[in-house]
PAPA-168536 format. One record per residue (C-alpha): residue in one letter; x, y, z. Coordinates in nm, 3 decimals, m for minus. Layout:
N
PT:rest:X:Y:Z
PT:A:X:Y:Z
...
***
This chain:
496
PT:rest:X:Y:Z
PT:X:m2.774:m2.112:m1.749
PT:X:m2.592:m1.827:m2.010
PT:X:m2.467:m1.556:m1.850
PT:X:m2.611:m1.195:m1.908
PT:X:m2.453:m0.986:m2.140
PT:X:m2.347:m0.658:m1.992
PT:X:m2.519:m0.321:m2.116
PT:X:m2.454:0.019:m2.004
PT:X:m2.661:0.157:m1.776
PT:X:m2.847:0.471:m1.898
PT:X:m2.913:0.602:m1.617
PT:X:m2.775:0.636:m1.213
PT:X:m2.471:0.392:m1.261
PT:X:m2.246:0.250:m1.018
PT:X:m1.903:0.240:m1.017
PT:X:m1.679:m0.058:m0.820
PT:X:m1.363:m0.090:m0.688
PT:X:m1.184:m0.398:m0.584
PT:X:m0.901:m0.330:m0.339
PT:X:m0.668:m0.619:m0.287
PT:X:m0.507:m0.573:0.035
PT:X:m0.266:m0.752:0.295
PT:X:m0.562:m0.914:0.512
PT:X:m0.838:m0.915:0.300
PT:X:m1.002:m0.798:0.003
PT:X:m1.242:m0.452:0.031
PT:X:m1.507:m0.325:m0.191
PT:X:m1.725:m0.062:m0.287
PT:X:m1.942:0.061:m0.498
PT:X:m1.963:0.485:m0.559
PT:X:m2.256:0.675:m0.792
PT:X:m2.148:0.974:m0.993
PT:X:m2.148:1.210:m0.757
PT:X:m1.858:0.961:m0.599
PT:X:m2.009:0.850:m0.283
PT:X:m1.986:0.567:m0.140
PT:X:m2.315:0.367:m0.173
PT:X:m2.191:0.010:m0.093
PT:X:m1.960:m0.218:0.083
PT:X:m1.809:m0.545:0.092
PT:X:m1.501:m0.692:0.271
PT:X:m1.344:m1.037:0.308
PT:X:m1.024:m1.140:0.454
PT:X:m0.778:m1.436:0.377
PT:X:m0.491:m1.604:0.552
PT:X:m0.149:m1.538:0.574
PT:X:0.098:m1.844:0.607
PT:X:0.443:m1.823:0.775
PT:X:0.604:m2.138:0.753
PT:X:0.913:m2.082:0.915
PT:X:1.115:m1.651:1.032
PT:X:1.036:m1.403:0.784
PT:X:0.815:m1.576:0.561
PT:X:0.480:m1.418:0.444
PT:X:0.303:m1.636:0.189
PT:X:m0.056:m1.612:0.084
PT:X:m0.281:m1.864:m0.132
PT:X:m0.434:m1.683:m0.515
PT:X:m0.717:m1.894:m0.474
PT:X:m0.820:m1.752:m0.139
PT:X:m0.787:m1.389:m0.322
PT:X:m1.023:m1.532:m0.603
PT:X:m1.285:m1.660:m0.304
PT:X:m1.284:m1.311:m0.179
PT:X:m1.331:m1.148:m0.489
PT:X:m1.655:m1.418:m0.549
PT:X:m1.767:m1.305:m0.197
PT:X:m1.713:m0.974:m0.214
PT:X:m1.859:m0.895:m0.554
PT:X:m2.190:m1.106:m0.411
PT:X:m2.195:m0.881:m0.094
PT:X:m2.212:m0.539:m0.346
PT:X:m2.469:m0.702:m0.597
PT:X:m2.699:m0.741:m0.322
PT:X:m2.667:m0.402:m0.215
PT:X:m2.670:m0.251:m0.591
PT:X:m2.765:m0.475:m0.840
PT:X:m2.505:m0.552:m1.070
PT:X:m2.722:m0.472:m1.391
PT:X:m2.625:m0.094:m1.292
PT:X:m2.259:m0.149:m1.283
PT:X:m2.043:0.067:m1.551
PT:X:m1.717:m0.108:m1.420
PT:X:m1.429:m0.265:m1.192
PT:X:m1.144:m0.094:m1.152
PT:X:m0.879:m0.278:m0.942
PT:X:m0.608:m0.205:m0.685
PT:X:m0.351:m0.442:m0.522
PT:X:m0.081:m0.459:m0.245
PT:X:0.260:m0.443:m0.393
PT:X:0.514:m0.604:m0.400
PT:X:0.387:m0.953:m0.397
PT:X:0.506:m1.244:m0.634
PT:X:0.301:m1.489:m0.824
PT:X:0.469:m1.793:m1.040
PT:X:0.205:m1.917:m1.305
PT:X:0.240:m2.175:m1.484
PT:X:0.170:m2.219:m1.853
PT:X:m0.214:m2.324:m1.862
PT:X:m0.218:m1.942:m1.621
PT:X:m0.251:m2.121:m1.289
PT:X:m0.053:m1.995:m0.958
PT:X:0.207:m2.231:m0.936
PT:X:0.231:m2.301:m0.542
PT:X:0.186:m2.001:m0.290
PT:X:0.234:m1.633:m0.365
PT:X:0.540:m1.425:m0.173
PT:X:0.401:m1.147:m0.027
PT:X:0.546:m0.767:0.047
PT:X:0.602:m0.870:0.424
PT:X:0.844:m1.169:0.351
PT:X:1.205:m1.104:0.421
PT:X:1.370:m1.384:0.311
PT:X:1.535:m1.254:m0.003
PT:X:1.760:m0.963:0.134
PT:X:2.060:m1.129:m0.014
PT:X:1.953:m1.150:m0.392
PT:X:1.865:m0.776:m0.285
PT:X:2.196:m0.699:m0.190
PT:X:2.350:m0.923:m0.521
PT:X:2.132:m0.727:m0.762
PT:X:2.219:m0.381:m0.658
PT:X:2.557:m0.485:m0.632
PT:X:2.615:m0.626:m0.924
PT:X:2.412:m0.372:m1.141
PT:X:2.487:m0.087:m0.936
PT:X:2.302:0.067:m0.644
PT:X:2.253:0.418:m0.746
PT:X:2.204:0.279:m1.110
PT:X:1.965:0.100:m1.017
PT:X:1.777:0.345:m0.811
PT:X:1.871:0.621:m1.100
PT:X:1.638:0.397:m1.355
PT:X:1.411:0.223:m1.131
PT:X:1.347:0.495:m0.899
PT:X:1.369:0.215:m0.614
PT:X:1.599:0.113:m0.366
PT:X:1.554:m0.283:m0.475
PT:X:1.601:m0.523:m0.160
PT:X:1.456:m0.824:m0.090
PT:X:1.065:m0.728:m0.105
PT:X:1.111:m0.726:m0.452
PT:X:1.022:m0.988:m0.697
PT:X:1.283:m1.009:m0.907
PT:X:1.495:m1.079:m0.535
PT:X:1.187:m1.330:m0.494
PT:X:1.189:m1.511:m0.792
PT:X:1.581:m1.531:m0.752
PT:X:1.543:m1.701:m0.392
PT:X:1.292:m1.913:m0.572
PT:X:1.504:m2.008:m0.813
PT:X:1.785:m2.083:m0.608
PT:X:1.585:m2.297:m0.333
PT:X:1.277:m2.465:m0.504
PT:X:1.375:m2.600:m0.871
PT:X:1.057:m2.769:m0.874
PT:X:0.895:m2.436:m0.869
PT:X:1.096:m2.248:m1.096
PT:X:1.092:m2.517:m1.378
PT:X:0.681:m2.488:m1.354
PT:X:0.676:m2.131:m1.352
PT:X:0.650:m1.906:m1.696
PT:X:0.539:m1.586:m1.616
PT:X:0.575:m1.386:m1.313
PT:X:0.320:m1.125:m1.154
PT:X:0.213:m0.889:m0.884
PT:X:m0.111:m1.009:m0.712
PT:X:m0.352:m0.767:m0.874
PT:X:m0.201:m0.858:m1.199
PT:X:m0.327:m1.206:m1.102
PT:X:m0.670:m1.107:m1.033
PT:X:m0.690:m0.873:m1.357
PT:X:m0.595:m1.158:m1.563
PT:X:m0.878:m1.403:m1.386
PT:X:m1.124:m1.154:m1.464
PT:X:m1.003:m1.059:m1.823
PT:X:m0.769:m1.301:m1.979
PT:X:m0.506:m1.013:m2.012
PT:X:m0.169:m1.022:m1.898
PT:X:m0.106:m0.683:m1.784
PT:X:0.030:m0.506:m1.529
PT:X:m0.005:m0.106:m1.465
PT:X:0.314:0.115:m1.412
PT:X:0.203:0.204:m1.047
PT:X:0.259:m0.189:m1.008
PT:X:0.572:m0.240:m1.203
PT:X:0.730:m0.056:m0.988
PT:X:0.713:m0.355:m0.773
PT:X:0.913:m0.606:m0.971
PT:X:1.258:m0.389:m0.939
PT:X:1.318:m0.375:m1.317
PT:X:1.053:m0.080:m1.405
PT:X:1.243:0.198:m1.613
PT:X:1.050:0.507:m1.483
PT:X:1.138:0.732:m1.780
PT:X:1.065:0.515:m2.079
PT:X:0.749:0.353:m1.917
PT:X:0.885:0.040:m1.970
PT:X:1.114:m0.300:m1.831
PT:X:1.471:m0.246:m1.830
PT:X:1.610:m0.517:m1.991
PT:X:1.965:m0.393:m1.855
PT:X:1.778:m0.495:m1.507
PT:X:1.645:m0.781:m1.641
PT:X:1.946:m0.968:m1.781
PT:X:2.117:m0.886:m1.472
PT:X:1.895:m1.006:m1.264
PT:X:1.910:m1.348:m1.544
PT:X:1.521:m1.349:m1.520
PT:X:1.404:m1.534:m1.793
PT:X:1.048:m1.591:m1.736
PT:X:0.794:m1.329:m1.942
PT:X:0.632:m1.046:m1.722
PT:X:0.324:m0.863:m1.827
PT:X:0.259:m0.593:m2.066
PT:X:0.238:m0.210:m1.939
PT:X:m0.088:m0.055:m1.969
PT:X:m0.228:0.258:m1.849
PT:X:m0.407:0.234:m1.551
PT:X:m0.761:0.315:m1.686
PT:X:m0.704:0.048:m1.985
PT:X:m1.026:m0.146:m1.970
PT:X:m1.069:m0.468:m2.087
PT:X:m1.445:m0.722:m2.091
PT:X:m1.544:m0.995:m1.798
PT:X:m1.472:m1.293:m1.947
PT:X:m1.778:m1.521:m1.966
PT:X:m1.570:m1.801:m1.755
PT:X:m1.560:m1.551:m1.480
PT:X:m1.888:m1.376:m1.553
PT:X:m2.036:m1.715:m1.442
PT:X:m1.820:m1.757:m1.182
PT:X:m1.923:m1.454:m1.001
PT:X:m2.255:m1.393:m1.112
PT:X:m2.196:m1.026:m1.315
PT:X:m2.266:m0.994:m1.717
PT:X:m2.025:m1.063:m1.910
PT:X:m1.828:m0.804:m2.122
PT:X:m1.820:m0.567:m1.795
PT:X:m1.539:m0.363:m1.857
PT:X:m1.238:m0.439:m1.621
PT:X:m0.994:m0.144:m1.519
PT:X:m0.591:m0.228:m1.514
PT:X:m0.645:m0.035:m1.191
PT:X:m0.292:0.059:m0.979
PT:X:m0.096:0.011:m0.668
PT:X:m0.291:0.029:m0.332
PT:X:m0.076:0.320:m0.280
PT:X:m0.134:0.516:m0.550
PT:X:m0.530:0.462:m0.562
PT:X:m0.537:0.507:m0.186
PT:X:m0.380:0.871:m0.221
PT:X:m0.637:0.908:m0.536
PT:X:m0.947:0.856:m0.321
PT:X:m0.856:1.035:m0.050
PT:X:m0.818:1.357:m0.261
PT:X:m0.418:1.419:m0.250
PT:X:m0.383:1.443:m0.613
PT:X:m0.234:1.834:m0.648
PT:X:0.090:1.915:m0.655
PT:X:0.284:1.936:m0.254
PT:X:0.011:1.742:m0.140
PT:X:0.073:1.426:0.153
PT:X:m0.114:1.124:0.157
PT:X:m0.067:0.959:0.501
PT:X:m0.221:0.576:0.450
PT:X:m0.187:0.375:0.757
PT:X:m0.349:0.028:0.746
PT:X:m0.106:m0.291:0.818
PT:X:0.214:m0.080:0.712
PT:X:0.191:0.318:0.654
PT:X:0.251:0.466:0.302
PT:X:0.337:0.839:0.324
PT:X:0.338:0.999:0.005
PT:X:0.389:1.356:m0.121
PT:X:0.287:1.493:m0.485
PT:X:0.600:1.596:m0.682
PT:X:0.590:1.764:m1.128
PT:X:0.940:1.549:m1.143
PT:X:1.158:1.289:m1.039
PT:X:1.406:1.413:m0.834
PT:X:1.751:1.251:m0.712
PT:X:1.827:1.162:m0.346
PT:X:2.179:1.040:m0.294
PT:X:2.079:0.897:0.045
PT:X:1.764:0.700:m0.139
PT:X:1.521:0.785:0.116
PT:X:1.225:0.776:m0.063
PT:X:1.067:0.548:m0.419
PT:X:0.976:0.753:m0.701
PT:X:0.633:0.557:m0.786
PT:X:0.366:0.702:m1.120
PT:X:0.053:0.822:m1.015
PT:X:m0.265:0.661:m1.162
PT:X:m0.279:0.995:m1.375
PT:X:m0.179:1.380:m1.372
PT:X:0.156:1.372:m1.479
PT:X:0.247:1.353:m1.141
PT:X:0.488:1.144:m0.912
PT:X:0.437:0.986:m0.554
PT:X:0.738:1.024:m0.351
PT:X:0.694:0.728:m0.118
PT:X:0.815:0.619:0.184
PT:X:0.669:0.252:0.317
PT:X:0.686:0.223:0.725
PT:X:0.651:m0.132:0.763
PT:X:0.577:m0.152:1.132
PT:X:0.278:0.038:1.222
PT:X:m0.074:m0.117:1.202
PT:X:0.030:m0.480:1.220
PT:X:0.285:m0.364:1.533
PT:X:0.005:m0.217:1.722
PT:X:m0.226:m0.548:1.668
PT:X:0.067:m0.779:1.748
PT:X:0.169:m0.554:2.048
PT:X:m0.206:m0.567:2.145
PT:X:m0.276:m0.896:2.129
PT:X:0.080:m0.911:2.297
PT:X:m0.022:m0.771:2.629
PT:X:m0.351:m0.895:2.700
PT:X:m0.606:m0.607:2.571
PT:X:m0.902:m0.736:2.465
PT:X:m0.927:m0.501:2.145
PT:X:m0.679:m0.280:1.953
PT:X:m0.914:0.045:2.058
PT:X:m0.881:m0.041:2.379
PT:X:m0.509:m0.053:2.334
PT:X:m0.486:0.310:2.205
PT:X:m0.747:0.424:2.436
PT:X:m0.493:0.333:2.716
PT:X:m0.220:0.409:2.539
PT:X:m0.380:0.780:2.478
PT:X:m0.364:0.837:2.937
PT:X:m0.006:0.833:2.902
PT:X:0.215:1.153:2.859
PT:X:0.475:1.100:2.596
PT:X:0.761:1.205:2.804
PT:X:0.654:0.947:3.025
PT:X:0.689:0.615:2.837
PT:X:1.043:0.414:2.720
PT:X:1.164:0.446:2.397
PT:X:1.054:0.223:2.115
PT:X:1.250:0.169:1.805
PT:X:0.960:0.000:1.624
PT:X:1.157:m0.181:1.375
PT:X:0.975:m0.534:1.443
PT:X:0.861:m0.651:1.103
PT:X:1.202:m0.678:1.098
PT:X:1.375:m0.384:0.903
PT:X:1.246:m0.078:0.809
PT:X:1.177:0.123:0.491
PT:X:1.076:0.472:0.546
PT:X:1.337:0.742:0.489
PT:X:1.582:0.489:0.687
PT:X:1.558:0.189:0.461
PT:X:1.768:m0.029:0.638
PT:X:1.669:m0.392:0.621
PT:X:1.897:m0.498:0.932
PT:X:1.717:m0.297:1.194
PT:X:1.557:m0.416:1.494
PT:X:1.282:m0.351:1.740
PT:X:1.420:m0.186:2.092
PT:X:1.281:m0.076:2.392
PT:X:1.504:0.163:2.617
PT:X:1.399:0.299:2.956
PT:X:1.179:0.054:3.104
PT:X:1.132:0.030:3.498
PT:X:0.887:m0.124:3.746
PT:X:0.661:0.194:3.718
PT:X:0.544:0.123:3.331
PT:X:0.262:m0.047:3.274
PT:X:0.091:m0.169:2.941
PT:X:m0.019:0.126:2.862
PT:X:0.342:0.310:2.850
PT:X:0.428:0.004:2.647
PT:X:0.175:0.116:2.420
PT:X:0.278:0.455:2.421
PT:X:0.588:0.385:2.338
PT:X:0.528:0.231:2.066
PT:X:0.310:0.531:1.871
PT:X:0.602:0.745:2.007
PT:X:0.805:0.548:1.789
PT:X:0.551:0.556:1.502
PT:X:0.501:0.918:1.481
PT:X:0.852:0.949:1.475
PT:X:0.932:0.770:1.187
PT:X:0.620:0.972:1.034
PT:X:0.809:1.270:1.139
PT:X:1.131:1.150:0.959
PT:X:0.984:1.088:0.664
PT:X:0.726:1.435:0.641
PT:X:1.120:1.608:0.690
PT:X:1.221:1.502:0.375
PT:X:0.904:1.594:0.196
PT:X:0.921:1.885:0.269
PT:X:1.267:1.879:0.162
PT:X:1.149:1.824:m0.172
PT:X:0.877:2.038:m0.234
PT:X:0.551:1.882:m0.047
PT:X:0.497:2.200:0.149
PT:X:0.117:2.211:0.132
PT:X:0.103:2.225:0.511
PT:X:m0.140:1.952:0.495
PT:X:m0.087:1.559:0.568
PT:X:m0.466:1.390:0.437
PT:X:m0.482:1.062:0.626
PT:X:m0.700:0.785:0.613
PT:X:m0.726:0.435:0.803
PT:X:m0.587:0.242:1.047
PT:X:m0.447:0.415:1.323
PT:X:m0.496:0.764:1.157
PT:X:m0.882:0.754:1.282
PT:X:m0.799:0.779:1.617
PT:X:m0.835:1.179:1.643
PT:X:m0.567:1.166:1.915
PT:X:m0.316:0.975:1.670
PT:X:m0.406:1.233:1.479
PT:X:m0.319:1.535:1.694
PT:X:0.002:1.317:1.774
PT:X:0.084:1.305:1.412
PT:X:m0.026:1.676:1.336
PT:X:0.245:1.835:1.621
PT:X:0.516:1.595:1.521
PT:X:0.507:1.692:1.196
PT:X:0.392:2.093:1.220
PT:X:0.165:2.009:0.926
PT:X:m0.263:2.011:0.995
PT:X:m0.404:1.707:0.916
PT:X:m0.737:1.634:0.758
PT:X:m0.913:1.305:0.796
PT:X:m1.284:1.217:0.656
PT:X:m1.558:1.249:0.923
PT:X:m1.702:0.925:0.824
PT:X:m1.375:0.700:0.929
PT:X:m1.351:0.610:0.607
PT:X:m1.055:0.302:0.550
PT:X:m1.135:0.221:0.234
PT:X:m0.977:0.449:m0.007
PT:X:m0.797:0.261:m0.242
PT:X:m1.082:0.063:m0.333
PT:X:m1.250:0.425:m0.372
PT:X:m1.008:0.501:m0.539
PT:X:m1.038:0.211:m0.796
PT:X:m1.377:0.310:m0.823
PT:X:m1.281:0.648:m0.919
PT:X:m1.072:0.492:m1.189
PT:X:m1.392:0.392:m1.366
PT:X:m1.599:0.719:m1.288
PT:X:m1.351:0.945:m1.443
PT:X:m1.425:0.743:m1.749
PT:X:m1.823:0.904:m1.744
PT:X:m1.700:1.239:m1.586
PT:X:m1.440:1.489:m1.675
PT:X:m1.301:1.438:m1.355
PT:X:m1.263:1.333:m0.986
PT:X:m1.257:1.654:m0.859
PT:X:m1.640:1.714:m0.766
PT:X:m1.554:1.400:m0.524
PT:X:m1.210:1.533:m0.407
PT:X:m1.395:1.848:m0.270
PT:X:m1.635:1.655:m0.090
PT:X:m1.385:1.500:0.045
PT:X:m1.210:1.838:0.204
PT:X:m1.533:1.977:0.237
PT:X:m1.674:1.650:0.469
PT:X:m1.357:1.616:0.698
PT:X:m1.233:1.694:1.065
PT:X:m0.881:1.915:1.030
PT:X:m0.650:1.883:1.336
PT:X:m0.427:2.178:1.374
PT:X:m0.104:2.212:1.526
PT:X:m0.035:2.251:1.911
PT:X:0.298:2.416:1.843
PT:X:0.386:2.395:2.241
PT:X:0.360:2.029:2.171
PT:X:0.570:2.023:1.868
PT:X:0.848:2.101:2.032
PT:X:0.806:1.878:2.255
PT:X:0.823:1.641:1.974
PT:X:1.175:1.799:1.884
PT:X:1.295:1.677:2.165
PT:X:1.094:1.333:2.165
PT:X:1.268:1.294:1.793
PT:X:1.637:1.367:1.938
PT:X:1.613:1.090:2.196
PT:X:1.465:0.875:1.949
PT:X:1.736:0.929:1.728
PT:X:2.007:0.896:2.023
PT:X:1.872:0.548:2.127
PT:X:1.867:0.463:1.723
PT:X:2.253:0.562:1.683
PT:X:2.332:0.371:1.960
PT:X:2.196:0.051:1.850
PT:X:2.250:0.071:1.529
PT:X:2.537:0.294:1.420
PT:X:2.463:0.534:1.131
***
């Protein structure tokens, strides 16, 4: 059977977005006006073979892009699709090989196994050199710290391996037969020169990397469906493919935090926080990643708390409640003042403002009174503290909008959401809808704003259509104080 052929539609197109995320794969489909007309979702494992290991299988991310693309053609036909744009968890590392197959499993953003080829590279380089060019503070989530371990432990591996990538790079070249990455991305590897828009090769030789990594390309370079994967997944081929950007990046895109001083608050299996800055500015204490948006001439100032969603499921499942709403929902009875405190380092480490990979989960306080449900509690205490932290320094640097725009996870819960709004004395708006899936709107958008002049007919629905929570300030300073004994317990467990 030949493929079709892919033709623009003249009329009432639809525009996808492919979101490749930590658990699964989402994916919708928006019209111009930029709502949301369509769904899909599929999820895929995650292996841990042994402490600290996160690895994940490309072929399962292929499967749910097959499934996933089949779910939104039966909702709107594909015939009416003007593109894909795509948008990927960072950092994750894939080896391929030289006939452009995955060479064993990919290393995803949760493993923590390379901290030491961290610590070598910044120390050999130069840590605030480093971070001064990259606009990263490169540890082991890295792949250049990846590809090092790999190196070092699995020769079988590293003689197979050519090229490396980031996961959506993976997928992109599947679909297109490009090798490409986006800057939002690059980012990710921990050799990305932020000012020149290119690879440092400084990084890169001291890192002795001598595999190829991908070309830079805007993030709304387009490129055809190959007719390989055009029968694969059923679409015509010659449907143009977006290079797409970071789930990060896209996420804060379709949720409408694109101005300057803006916060996008992400929360899903980690939390991105990220406010909208004209420049890249210099912090000595490295609190936060400089990462390009997806357009604007703007820069995300990002701060990754690694512990949040994935915490709350694993404390969930932890003590006995039957679903993570119910969880909250118990969690929610309990005064703040009333539960222990929880440092909720568990991934292990922490990003955030902290970035510290050595920290540790902690509860202090406990007695025979607490119940689950304080156990609960104290574990969004310690959350929205860390969300706290991080809003501080914002602000510090400009992102003074008064606004925090959330969107999934744990941020549709409107009393995480009050929680979050008096820690942080900013109002937060969320959509009415419960909408999670905003960096795959985001991608979406991507491939709209090539029909449109812009996104922002969609970003006004979006703060138009949304529930704002506004501050309690009697609460927030009882979140002062929450924040001081917080920071007490931290100190005393972990020094400075």
């Amino acid at each position: 059977m030949h493929s079709r052929v892919w033709r623009a539609a003249d009329s009432h197109p639809h525009f996808i977005g492919l979101d490749l995320g930590t658990s699964g794969l989402k994916g919708v489909a928006i019209n111009e006006h930029g709502l949301v007309v369509a769904r899909g979702q599929a999820s895929y494992p995650t292996h841990r073979p042994e402490v600290g290991a996160s690895e994940q299988t490309p072929a399962d991310w292929m499967q749910a892009v097959r499934e996933v693309v089949q779910q939104l053609d039966d909702q709107q036909p594909s015939d009416s699709w003007a593109g894909i744009g795509l948008s990927g968890m960072i950092p994750t590392l894939v080896c391929i090989d030289n006939f452009g197959e995955a060479v064993g499993r990919s290393i995803t953003w949760e493993d923590s196994r390379a901290e030491e080829f961290g610590d070598r590279l910044r120390d050999s380089f130069g840590a605030k050199k480093l971070y001064d060019i990259t606009g990263q503070w490169v540890d082991g989530r890295y792949l250049l710290p990846m590809w090092q371990r790999l190196c070092d432990i699995d020769l079988e591996v590293a003689a197979s391996t050519t090229r490396i990538a980031s996961a959506k790079d993976y997928v992109l070249e599947k679909l297109t037969g490009v090798f490409l990455t986006d800057p939002s991305t690059a980012t990710g590897f921990g050799c990305f020169d932020l000012l020149n828009n290119s690879w440092s090769e400084s990084v890169i030789s001291a890192a002795d990397v001598t595999v190829s990594l991908p070309e830079i390309a805007p993030s709304n370079a387009c490129y055809p469906l190959t007719q390989a994967a055009a029968h694969v997944l059923g679409l015509p081929h010659g449907l143009p493919v977006f290079v797409g950007a970071a789930d990060s990046v896209l996420g804060a895109l379709g949720m409408g935090a694109t101005h300057l001083g803006d916060i996008a608050y992400v929360a899903g299996t980690s939390t991105v926080i990220m406010g909208m800055s004209d420049s890249i500015p210099s912090d000595e204490s490295h609190r936060f990643i400089v990462t390009p948006m997806a357009h604007g001439g703007l820069w995300g100032l990002e701060m990754d708390l690694l512990s949040t969603g994935g915490a709350i499921s694993w404390m969930s499942e932890l003590l006995n409640f039957e679903t993570v709403s119910d969880a909250m929902q118990e969690a929610s009875q309990i005064h703040a003042t009333e539960a222990p405190t929880f440092l909720p380092y568990v991934s292990p480490g922490e990003q955030g403002a902290l970035w510290d990979p050595s920290l540790t989960g902690a509860m202090v306080g406990m007695n025979v009174t607490h119940t689950r449900g304080h156990f609960m509690r104290a574990l969004i205490n310690g959350i929205v503290n860390e969300s706290k932290r991080c809003v501080e320094v914002l602000k510090e640097f400009g992102c003074t909008t008064g606004t925090i725009t959330v969107a999934g996870g744990s941020a549709l819960s409107p009393w995480f959401r009050q929680e979050l709004a008096d820690a942080t004395r900013c109002n937060v708006v969320a959509p009415i809808d419960g909408d999670s899936d905003y960096s795959a709107i985001g991608a979406a958008l991507l491939v709209l704003e090539q029909r449109i002049e812009s996104s922002e007919q969609t970003t006004e629905q979006y703060a138009s259509g949304a529930n704002t929570t506004t501050i309690s300030p009697k609460s927030s300073t009882m979140w002062d104080e929450l924040f001081a004994r917080h920071e007490q317990v931290r100190l005393s467990l972990h020094g400075s």
